[in-house]
N, C-alpha and C positions, 0 to 999 in steps of 0.2 A: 466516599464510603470505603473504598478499599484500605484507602490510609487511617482511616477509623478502626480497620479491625487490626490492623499490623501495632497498630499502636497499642489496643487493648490485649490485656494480657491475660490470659486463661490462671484461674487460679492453680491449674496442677505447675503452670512456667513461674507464677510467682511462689511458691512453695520451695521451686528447686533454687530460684535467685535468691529466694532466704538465705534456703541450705547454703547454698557456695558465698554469699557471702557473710555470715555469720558464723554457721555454725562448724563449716570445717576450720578456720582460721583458728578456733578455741579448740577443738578439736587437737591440731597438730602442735598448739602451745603447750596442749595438754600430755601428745604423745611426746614433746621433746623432755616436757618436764622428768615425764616416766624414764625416758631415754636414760637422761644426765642421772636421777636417782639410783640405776641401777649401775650405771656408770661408777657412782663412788662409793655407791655398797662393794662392786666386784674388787675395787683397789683398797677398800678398807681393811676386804677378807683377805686378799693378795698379803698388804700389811702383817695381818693377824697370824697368818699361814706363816712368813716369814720367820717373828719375832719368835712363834712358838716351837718352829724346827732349829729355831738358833740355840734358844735356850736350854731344850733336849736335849741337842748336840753340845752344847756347852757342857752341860752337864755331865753328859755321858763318856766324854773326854777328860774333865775331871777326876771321876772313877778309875780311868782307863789311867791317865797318868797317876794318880796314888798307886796305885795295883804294882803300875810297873816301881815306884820306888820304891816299895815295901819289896817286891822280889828283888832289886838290885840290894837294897842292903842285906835281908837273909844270903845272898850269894857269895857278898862280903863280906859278911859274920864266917858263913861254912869255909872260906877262903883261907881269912885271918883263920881258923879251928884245924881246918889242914898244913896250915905253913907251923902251928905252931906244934902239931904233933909228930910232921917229919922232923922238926927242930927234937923235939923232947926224945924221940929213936937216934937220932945221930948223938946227939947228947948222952945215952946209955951206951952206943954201940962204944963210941971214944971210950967211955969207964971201962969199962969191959977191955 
């Protein structure tokens, strides 16, 4: 009799031997899934974040280098404009 009731199972013990073996096993297939999804959402955005601070920066360096050629050639315009107007003063001063 004793080994009769060890053996019978209370339905709240089979309920939890469900639980553990069914229902947590789906469960943690379920939490890896979520896991791995956010996994390659975060490196998609990583990605995204990347390509898009490149391109900014790309761009904005582009800007940055015309900027600076346009002032290096006005520099060399005003250059050329002063070399040639000490020339044109020593030019009158020699007439003179």
């Amino acid at each position: 009799m004793v080994y009769l009731r060890m053996t019978d199972k209370s339905p709240i013990l089979e309920f939890i031997e469900k639980i553990l073996v069914y229902i947590i096993p789906v469960v943690v297939i379920f939490w890896k899934g979520i896991d791995r999804y956010f996994e390659y959402q975060s490196k998609k955005d990583k990605e995204f974040v990347k390509e898009l601070v490149s391109e900014l920066l790309t761009g904005a360096l582009q800007g940055i280098t015309k900027d600076i050629k346009e002032l290096k050639d006005d520099r060399k315009k005003d250059y050329e404009h002063f070399n040639e107007t000490v020339v044109n003063i020593y030019k009158e001063i020699k007439k003179n």
